[in-house]
MARPA-194362 format. One line per 8 residues: number of its first residue (from 1); their letters; for each residue x, z, y of N, C-alpha, C, O, CB. Coordinates in steps of 0.1 Angstrom, whole numbers. Each point is the difference from the previous one (the first is absolute). Glycine has a CB too. Example, Ala and Ser with C-alpha at 12.3 -4.5 7.8 and 13.67 -1.06 7.14 Angstrom:
# residues 2
1> as> 132 78 -57 -9 0 12 9 0 12 10 7 0 -29 5 -12 | 15 -19 23 9 0 11 -8 8 11 5 1 11 7 -23 -17
END
This chain:
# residues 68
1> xxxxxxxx> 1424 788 230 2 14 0 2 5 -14 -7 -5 -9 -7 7 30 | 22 9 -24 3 6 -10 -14 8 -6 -8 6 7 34 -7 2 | -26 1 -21 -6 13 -11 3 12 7 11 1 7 -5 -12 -32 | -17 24 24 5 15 9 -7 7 -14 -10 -4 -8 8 1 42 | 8 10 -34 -6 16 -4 -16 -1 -3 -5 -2 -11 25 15 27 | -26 -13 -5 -10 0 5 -7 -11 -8 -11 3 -5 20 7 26 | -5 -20 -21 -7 -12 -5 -4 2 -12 -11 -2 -4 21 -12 16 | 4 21 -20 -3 -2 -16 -5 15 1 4 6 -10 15 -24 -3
9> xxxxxxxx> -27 26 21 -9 10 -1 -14 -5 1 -9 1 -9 26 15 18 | -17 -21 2 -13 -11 -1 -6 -7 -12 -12 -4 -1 23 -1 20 | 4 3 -29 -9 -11 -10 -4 5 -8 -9 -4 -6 18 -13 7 | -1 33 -6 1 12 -5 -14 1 -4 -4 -3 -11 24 12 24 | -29 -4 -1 -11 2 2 -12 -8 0 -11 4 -1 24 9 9 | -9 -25 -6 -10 -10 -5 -3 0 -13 -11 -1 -5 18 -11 22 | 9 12 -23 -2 -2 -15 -9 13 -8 -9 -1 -9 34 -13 10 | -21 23 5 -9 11 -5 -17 -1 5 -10 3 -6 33 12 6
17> xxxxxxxx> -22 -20 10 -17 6 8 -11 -15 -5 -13 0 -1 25 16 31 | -4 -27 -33 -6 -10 -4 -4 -12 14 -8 -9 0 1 27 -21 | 15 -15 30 1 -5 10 0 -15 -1 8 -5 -8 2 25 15 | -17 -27 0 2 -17 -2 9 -6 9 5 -11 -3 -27 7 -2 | 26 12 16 9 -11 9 6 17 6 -5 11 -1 -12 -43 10 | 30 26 -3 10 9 4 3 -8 14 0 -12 1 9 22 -26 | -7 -1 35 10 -8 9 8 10 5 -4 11 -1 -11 -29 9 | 30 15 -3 7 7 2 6 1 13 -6 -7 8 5 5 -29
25> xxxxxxxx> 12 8 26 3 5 12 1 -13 13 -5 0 11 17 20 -27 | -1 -30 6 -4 -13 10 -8 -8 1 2 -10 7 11 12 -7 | -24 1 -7 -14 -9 -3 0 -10 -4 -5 -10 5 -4 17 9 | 16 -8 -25 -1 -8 -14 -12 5 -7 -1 12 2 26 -13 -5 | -34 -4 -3 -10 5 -11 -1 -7 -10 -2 -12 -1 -9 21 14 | 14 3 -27 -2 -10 -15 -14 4 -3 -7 10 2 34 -9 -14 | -29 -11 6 -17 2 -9 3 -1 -11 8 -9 -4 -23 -1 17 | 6 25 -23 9 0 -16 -12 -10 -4 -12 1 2 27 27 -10
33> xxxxxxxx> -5 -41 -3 -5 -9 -1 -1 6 -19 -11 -3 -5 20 -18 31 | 1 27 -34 -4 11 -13 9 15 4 4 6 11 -6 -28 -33 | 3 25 13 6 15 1 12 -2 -5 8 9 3 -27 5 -8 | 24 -25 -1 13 -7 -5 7 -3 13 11 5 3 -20 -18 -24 | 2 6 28 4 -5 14 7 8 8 11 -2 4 -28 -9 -5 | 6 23 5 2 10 7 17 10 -6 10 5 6 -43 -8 -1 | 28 1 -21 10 7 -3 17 -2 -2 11 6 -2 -32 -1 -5 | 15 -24 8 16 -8 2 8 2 12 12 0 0 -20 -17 -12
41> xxxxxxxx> -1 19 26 1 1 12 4 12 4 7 1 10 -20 -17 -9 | 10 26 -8 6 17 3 14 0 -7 9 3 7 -35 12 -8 | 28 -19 -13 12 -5 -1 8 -2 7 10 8 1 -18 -13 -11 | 6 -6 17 8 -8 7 5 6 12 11 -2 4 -24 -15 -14 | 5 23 14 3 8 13 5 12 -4 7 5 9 -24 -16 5 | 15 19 -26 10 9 -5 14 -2 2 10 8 3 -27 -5 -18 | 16 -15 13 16 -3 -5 9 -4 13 12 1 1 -21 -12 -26 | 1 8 30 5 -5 17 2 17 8 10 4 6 -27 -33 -4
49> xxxxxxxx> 3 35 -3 5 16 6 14 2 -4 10 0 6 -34 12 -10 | 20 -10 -8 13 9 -8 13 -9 3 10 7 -4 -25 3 -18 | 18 -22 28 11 -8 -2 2 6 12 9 8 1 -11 -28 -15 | -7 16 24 6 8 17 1 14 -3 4 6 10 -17 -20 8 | 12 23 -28 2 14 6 13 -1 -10 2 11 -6 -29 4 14 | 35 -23 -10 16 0 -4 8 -10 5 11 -1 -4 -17 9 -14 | 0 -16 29 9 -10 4 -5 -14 2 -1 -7 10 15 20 -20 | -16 -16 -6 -1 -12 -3 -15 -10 3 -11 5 1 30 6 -16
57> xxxxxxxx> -17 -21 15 -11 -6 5 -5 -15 -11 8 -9 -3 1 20 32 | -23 -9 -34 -3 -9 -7 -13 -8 8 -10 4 5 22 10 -26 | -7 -27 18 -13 -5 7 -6 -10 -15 5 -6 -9 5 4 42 | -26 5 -29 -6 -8 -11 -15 -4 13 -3 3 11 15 13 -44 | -19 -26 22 -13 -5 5 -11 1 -11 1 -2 -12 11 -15 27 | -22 21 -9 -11 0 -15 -10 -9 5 -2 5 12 4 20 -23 | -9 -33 9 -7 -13 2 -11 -5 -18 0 -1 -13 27 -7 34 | -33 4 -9 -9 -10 -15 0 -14 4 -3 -4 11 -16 22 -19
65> xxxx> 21 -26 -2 -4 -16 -3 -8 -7 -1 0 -5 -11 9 9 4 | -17 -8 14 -17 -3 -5 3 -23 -3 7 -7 8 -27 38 17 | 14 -36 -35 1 -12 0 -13 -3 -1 -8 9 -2 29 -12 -6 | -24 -7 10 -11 -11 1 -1 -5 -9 -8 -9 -2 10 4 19
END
C-alpha cells in the first residue's frame, strides 16, 4: 500500500509529541528506534506524497541490518 497524506501527518505528530510507535491506516506500525530514524522516515514519505501529488512515483525501502 502506498504513503497517504495522512500517514506523513501521523509521523508529523509523533515527531512533535514524542511518540514511540506510530501505526497507520493499513496497520503497519513503526517504533521510533532515534529521532534520526523517525526523521529519515518522514522524509521519505514526504517525498513519495509529494511524488503522487504530481504523477510520479518513487519507490524506496528503509530497513536495518542487524549481524551476529
Amino acid at each position: 500500500m502506498a504513503w497517504t497524506k495522512d500517514d506523513l501527518d501521523r509521523l508529523d505528530a509523533a515527531l512533535l509529541d514524542e511518540t514511540l510507535e506510530v501505526q497507520f491506516a493499513d496497520g503497519r506500525r513503526v517504533k521510533k528506534h532515534s529521532k534520526a530514524d523517525m526523521i529519515a522516515l518522514r522524509n521519505m514519505i514526504a517525498d513519495v506524497v509529494g511524488a503522487a501529488s504530481v504523477g510520479t512515483r518513487i519507490r524506496s525501502t528503509v530497513g536495518r541490518i542487524y549481524r551476529r
